[in-house]
N, C-alpha and C positions, 0 to 999 in steps of 0.2 A: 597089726591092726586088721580087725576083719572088715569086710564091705558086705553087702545084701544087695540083692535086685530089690528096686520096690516099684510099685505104679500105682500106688496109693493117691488118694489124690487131699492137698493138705496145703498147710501155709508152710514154706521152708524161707529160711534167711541164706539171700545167696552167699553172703560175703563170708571167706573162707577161713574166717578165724570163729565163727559156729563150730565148725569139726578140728580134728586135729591136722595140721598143713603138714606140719615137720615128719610127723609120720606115713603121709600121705604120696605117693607118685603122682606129678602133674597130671600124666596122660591117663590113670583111671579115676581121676575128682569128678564126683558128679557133674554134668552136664559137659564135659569136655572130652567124652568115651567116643571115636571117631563110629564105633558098631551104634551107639544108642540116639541118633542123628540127634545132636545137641543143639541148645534152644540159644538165644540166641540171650543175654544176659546183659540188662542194660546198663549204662555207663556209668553211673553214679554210684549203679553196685558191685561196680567193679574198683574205686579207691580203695586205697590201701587204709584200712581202717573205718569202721562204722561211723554215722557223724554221730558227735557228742548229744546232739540234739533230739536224733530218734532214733528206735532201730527201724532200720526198713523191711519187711516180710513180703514175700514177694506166690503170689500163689501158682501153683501149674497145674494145669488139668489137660485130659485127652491123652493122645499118643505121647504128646508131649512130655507129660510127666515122668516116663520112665525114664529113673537116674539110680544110682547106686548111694547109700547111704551106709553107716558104722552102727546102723542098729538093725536088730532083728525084727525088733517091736517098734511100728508105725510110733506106737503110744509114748516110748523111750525117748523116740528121737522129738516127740511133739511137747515130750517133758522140757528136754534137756533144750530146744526152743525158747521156752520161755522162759525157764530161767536165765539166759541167754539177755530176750527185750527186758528182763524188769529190773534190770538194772539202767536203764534210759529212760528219763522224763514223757517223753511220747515213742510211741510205736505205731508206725505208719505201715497201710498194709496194703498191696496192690495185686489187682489180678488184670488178666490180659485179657485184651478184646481188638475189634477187628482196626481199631486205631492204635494197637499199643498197650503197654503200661501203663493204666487209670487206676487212682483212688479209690481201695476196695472202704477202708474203713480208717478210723484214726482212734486212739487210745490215750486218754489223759492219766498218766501212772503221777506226776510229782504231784506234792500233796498243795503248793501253795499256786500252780496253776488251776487247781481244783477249785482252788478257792476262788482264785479269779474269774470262773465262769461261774461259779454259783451264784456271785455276787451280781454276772452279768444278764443271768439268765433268770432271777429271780422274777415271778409272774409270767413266766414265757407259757403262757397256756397251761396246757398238762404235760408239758413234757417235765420228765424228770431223770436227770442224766444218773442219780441215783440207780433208779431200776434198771438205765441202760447201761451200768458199769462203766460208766465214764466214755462209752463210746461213741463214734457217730459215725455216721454215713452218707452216701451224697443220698439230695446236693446239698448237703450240710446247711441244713435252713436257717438252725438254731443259731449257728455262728455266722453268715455272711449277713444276717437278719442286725447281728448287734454287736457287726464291724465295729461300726462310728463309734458304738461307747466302751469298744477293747481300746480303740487307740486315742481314747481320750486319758492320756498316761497321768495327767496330775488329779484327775478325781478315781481314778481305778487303784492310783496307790497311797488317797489320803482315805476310801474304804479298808484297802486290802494290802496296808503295809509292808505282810509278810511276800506280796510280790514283788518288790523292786529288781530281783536279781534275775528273774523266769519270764516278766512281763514280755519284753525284748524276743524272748527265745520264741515263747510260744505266737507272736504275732509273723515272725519272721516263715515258722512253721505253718501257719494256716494259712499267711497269706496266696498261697498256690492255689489251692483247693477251693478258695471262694470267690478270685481274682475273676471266672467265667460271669459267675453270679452279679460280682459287681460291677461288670460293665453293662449287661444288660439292665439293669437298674437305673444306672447313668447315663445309660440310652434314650430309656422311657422317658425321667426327670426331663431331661434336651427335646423331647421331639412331641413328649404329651401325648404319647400314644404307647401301644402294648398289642402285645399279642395273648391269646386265652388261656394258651397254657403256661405263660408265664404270669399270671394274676398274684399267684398265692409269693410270688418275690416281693409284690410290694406292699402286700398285706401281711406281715410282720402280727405276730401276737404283740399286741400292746401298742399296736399303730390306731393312732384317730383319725377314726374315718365317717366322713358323710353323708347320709342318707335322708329319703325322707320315711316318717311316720305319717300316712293318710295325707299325705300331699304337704307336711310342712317338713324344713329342713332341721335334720337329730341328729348330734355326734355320738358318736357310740366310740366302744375300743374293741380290736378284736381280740380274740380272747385262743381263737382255732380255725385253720382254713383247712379242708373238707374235700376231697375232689372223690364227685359224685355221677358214677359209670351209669351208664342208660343203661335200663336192661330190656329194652326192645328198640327195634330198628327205627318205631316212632316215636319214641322220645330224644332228648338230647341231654350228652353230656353238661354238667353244671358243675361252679364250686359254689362249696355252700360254705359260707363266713357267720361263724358262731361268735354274738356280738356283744357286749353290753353296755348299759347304759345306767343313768340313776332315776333311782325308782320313788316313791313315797307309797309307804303301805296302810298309810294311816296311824302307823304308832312311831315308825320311823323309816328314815332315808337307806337308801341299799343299791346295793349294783343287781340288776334283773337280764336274765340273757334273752335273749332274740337269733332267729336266723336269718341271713339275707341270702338267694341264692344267685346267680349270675350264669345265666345259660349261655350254652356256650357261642361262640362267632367263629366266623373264617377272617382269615386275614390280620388288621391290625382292628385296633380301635382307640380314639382320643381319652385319652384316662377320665376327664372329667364330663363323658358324656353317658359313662357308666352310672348304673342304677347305684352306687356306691362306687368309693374311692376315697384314697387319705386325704385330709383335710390337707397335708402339706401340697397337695396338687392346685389348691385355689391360687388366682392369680390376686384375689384381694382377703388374702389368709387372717393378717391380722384384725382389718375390718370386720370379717365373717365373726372371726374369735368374741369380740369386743361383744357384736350383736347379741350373741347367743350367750354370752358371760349376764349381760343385764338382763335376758330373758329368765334366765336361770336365777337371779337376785331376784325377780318380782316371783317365780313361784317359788323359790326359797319361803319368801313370807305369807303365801296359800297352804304353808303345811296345818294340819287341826282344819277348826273350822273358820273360813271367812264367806262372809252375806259381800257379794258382788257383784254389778252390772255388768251383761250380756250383750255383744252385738256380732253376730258372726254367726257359727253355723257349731249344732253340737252332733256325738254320734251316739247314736243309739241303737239297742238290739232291736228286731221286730219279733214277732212270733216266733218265725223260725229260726231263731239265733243268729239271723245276719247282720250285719252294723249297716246301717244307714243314714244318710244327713240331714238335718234340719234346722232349720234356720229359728234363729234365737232372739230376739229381743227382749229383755226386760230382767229381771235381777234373779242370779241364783243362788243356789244356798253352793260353796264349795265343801267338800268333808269327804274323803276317803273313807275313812272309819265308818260311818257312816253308811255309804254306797256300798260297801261289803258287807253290812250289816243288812241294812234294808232288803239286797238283793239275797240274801241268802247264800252266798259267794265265800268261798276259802281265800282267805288273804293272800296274795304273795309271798313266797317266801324268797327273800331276799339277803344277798352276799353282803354279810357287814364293810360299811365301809371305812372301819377301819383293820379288816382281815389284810386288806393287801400290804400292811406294813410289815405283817407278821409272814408273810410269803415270798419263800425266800427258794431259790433250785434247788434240788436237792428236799426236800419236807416236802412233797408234792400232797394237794389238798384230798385225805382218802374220802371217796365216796361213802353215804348214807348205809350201813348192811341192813336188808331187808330185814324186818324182824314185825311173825307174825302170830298174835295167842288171841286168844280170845279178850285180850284185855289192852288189845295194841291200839285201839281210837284213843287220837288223843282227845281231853277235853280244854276245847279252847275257844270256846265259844260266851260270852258274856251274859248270865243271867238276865241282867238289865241293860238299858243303853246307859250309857256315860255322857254325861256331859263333858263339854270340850275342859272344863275344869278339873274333870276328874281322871283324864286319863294319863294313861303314864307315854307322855311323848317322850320321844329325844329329837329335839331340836336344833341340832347341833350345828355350829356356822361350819357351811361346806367351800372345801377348798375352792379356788378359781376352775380347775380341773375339774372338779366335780361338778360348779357351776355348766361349765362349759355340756356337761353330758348328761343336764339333765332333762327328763321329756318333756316335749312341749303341750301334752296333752295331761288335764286333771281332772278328776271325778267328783263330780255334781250333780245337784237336783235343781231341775227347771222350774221353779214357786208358778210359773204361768201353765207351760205343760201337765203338771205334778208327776215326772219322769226323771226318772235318773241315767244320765249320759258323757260322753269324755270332754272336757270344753279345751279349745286353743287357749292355752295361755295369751296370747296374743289379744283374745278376742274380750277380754276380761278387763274391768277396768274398774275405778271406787265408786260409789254410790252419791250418788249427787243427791241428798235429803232434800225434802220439800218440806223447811222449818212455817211455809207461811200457810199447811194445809189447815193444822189446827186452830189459829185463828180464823180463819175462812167458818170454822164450823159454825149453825148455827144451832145453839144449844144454849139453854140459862147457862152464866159463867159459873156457877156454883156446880151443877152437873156435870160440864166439862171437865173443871179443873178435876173433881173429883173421881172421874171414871181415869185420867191419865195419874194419879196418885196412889189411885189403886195395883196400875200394871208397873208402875214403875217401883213401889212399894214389893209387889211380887217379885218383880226381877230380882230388887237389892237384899229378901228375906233370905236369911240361910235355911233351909230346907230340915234343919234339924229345929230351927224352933220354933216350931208350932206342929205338931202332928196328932190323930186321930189316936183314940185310946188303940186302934187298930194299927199298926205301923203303915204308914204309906200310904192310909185311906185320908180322902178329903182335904188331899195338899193343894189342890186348884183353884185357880181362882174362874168363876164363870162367871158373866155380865149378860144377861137378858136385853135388848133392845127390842120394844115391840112399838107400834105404832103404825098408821095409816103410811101408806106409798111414798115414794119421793120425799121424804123429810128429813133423810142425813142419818141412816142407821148405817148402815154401808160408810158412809164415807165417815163416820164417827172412827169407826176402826182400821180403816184408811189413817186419819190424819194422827189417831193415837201412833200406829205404827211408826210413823214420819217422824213424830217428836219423839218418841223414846227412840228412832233409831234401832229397829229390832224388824227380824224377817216379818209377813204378812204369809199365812199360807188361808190364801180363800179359797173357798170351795161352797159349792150350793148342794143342796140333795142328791139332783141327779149326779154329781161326782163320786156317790159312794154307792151308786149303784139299784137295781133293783130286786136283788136278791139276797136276804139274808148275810148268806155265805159273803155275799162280796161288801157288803155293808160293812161286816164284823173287818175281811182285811183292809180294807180303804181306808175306814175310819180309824182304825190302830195303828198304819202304819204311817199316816198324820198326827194322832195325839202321840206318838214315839218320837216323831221330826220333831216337834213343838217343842217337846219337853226337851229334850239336846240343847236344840237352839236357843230356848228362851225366845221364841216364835213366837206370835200371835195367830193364834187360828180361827178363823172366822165363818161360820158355817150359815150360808146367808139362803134366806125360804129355809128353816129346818123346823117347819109347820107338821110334817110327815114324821119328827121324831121327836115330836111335843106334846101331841096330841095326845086326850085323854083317851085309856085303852077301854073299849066294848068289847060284848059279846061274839057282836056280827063281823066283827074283822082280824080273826086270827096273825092273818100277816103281818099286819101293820104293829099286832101287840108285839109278834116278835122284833119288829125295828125297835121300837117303844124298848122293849127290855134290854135288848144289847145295849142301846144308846143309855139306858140307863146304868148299866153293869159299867160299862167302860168307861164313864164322866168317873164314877167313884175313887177311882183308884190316879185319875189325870192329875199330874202334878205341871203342868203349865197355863197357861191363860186361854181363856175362849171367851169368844163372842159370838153369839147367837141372835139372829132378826127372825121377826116372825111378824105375821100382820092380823094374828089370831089368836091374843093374849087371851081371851076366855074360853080356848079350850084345849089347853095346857094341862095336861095330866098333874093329879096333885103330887106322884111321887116326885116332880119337877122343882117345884116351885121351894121344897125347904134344900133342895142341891146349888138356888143359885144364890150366889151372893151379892151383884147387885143388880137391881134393876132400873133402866134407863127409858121412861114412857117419852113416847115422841109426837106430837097434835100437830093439824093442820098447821099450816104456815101463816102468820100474820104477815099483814101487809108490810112492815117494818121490817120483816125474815125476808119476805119477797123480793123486796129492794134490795137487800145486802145480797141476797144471790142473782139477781139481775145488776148488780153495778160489780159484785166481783168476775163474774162470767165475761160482763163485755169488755173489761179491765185486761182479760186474755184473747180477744181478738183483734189488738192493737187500733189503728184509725179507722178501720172497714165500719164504725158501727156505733160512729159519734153521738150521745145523744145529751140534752142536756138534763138537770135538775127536774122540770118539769116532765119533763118525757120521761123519765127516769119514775115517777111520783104517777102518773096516769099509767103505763108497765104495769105497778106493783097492785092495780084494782082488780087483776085478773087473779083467779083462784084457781095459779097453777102451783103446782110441789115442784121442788128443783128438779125431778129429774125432767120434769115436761118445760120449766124453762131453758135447761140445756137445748131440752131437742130444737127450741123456737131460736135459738142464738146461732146453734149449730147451722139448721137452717137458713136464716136472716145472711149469715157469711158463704155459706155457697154459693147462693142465689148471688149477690154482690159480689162473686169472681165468677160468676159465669152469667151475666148477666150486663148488655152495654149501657141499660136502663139510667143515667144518671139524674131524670127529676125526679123520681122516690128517694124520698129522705129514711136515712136508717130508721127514726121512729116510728116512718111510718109501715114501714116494710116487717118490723119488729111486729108492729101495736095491731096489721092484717093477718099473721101469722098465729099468733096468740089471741084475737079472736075468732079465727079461723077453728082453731083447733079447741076452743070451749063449745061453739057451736056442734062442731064432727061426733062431740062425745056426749052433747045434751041427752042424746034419747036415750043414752044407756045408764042414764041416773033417772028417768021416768020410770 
């Protein structure tokens, strides 16, 4: 047998049935040569026989390494090595450091242990033990990560049958390598605290954990934990946890990532006083769960569009694209689709949520390949708006799980603001109708009925039958309301809204602007809400876009014509007030369909809105029948009666005054204010 000097430096198997023993001299076997000051060989690789279990590989480097070897060729003897471990199920490989013989790497070679961590490590982020050829390395994230569900033996072998006989072997094997790991873990859990660079231990791929989105609390899962090296002296170390959560993108539900970083600390810190941390750290876990489970149920049913009341605070870009808050009162339209649409915004593109079934270790999910011609935009943008009827949702009832991770925030349009911003789910609640506005109206009942017959008529016509020999010309319905001040034009489409139960988006002239340019976006990207919605749009004073067009005011013709271009083509409902029906451009007057004249108030109109009005300031403003009947001889229009009610009730809470009778404080106010406005009817 020949021998070689080597001082190559490599992984060798000490144990001496790798080479040949019987033909071997004790006293020249590698690392036992009294000239080559031999290493010191530790005990376990020294039994008589390999264990069954792994082979063990043992690395030497430096001076150390010089030993004598049966090959010429490094390459030979690194051959004849491994053909050596691939005969054992795992092959354990160790190199030396200033403490000894540590875990250089570990090797999964049998094929039904393979399977056992495939099955285990399915969705573990991007790792893919695939790529890594079945190997790993400390501090073996991937396995102390998903201990608990290795040695959960009756579901790991009603998966993965073919392990019953390897399960045993391979837990007994790792258990060394990740036993550090695990107690510092079980440290944390006991004492609720951590140190910073042990973060990424307890943030496991596929751990739910806590956070908030703009101040409210969002479960998310992690997905990759990051650790994120300062590269100057003034900044700080971070890990950065790559997170997701579930999304709605307006056509459907999806897991969306997020980052969260966590700079770094000295010392310990209390797990749950972290900007993030797993939800299993809560001390009232299942409470939290439950909460956020019904949170998730109620935006569950805001997918598409729903018209819903406000009270809380929304966010919104400003100018310079920074999100800002504002407080919300009063009803908004919710719809994603929608909001990406309107804003001119690229949808989300979101992780199907049903990919994760299909994600398994080993298939690790390959990235997008860039791919660029001149013909690479996609086209995905929609000719027209869709109606919530026409689009293609998927609706689909999301697990409890998914419940649990879905955001608390959804995207809406403020009908008060006319902005689009993120609302709290929270802050959202169902629309309490005012079925008694339309009776309040006062209008002949023939008129009445007839203007809410028309919009509900609209609502329930299918869009295909009736159309312009033009396609898609003249599907609108328009309603003129003109008439003198204060007589119920306004609140006509108010209280129609209320009964049919359908958004209101009012707006007056100056909402659309005073230039052209801004005319044309305001007004279209209103008659586009509308038509979605099945909205009512109410365009109140639109005297400036009615008006017959002259010579002498080019500007105003161009209002005039946009307003007229873009009524033609509206396929939803509009109401229009104006107080200046005779000089209404004739190209107007054959575009509307119906018209609603409205006259001074009779004394008998007076009364119903002076007895419904004090009907809403409870006892403050008692008056009788007669009082009631003397009121109604003043020739005010409802809205100068409000202002005198409104008034009459101030005054009577701030006021200790109690020998003025409501009548009479009513009947001084309202002659008060006929008198104030006499001389501007001289």
């Amino acid at each position: 047998m020949d021998y070689y000097y080597d001082s190559h430096i490599g992984f060798i198997d000490e144990h001496p049935s790798a080479y040949d023993r019987a033909d071997t001299p004790s006293d020249i076997l590698p690392g036992t040569s009294p000239v080559m000051n031999p290493i010191q060989v530790p005990e376990d690789s020294q039994r008589e026989g390999v264990s069954e279990s792994a082979a063990k590989l043992y690395q030497y480097n430096g001076i150390d390494s010089l030993r004598w070897s049966r090959f010429a060729d490094p390459q030979d003897e690194q051959k004849d090595l491994e053909a050596h471990a691939s005969k054992f199920p795992i092959i354990s490989r160790y190199h030396r450091t200033m403490n000894g013989w540590e875990t250089y790497s570990i090797t999964i070679q049998d094929q039904s242990m393979r399977e056992i961590l495939r099955y285990l490590l399915r969705g573990y982020g991007e790792f893919d033990p695939e790529l890594q050829d079945w190997t790993f390395y400390p501090p073996f994230k991937p396995l102390f990560h998903r201990w608990g569900e290795l040695n959960d033996r009756e579901t790991v072998l009603r998966d993965v049958p073919c392990a019953e006989n390897t399960l045993s072997t391979l837990i007994d094997v790792l258990a060394p390598v990740v036993a550090s790991s695990l107690a510092k873990v079980a440290k944390s859990r006991e004492t609720n605290k951590i140190r910073f660079q042990e973060l990424s231990d307890i943030f496991a791929p596929g751990t739910l954990v806590i956070t908030k989105f703009y101040g409210v609390d969002t479960v998310c899962r992690v997905v990759k934990a990051v650790f994120n090296m300062s590269k100057s002296p003034m900044d700080s170390n971070s890990w950065i946890f790559t997170v997701e959560y579930v999304d709605w993108s307006g056509e459907e539900s999806g897991y969306r990532k997020t980052s969260l970083e966590v700079v770094e600390f000295s010392g310990v810190r209390r797990v749950t006083k972290l900007p993030t941390f797993p939800v299993s750290y809560l001390t009232e876990e299942a409470k939290t769960r439950e909460s956020l489970i019904q949170r998730g149920r109620k935006l569950e049913q805001l997918r598409g569009y729903r018209l819903m009341a406000c009270n809380g605070v929304k966010l919104c870009k400003d100018k310079y694209g920074e999100l800002r808050q504002e407080v919300v009162i009063g009803r908004v339209c919710i719809d994603t689709y929608a909001y990406y649409r309107g804003r001119k915004e690229a949808k989300p593109k979101l992780r199907s949520l049903d990919s994760e079934n299909d994600s398994v270790a080993g298939e690790a999910k390959e990235p997008e390949v860039g791919y660029r011609t001149e013909f690479s935009i996609a086209h995905n943008v929609d000719p027209r708006p869709k109606h919530p009827g026409e689009r293609n949702e998927n609706l689909r009832k999301l697990t409890e799980e998914e419940l649990l991770m879905t955001t608390p925030w959804v995207h809406g349009f403020d009908l008060k603001a006319k902005s689009w911003g993120l609302f709290c789910v929270d802050d959202l609640h169902e629309v309490i109708w005012n079925d008694n506005a339309f009776d309040k109206l006062i209008l002949p009942n023939s008129e009445k009925e007839i203007a809410l017959a028309f919009v509900e008529g609209k609502r329930r016509s299918n869009d295909s039958s009736f159309d312009d020999f033009i396609q898609n010309k003249g599907r609108g319905l328009i309603i003129l309301m003109f008439g003198p001040p204060g007589v119920g034009k306004t609140f006509t489409a108010e209280a129609v809204a209320e009964r049919s139960k359908v958004a209101l988006y009012a707006m007056s002239a100056g909402d659309l602007g005073t230039q052209p340019s801004e005319v044309e976006e305001n007004l279209g990207r209103a008659l586009e809400l509308c038509s979605m919605w099945d909205a009512i749009l109410l365009l109140d004073e639109a005297d400036v876009f009615l008006a017959a067009r002259t010579n002498n005011s080019p500007k105003r013709n161009e209002f005039v014509s946009i307003f007229l271009r873009m009524l033609e083509y509206y396929t939803g409902t509009l109401f229009l007030t104006t107080n200046r029906v005779e000089s209404i451009d004739h190209a107007f007057q054959s575009r509307i369909d119906l018209f609603l004249p409205y006259n001074d108030l009779t004394k008998q109109a007076r009364r119903h809105v002076w007895e419904g009005l004090l009907d809403r300031v409870e006892h403050s403003l008692d008056v009788t029948d007669e009082e009631l009947d003397n009121l109604s001889e003043f020739h005010l229009n409802g809205r100068e009666i409000k202002n005198v009610v409104k008034s009459a009730h101030i005054l009577w809470l701030g006021s200790d005054d109690n020998q003025t009778s409501p009548s009479d404080r009513l009947y001084s106010l309202a002659k008060n204010r006929i008198q104030a406005l006499e001389p501007l009817y001289e």
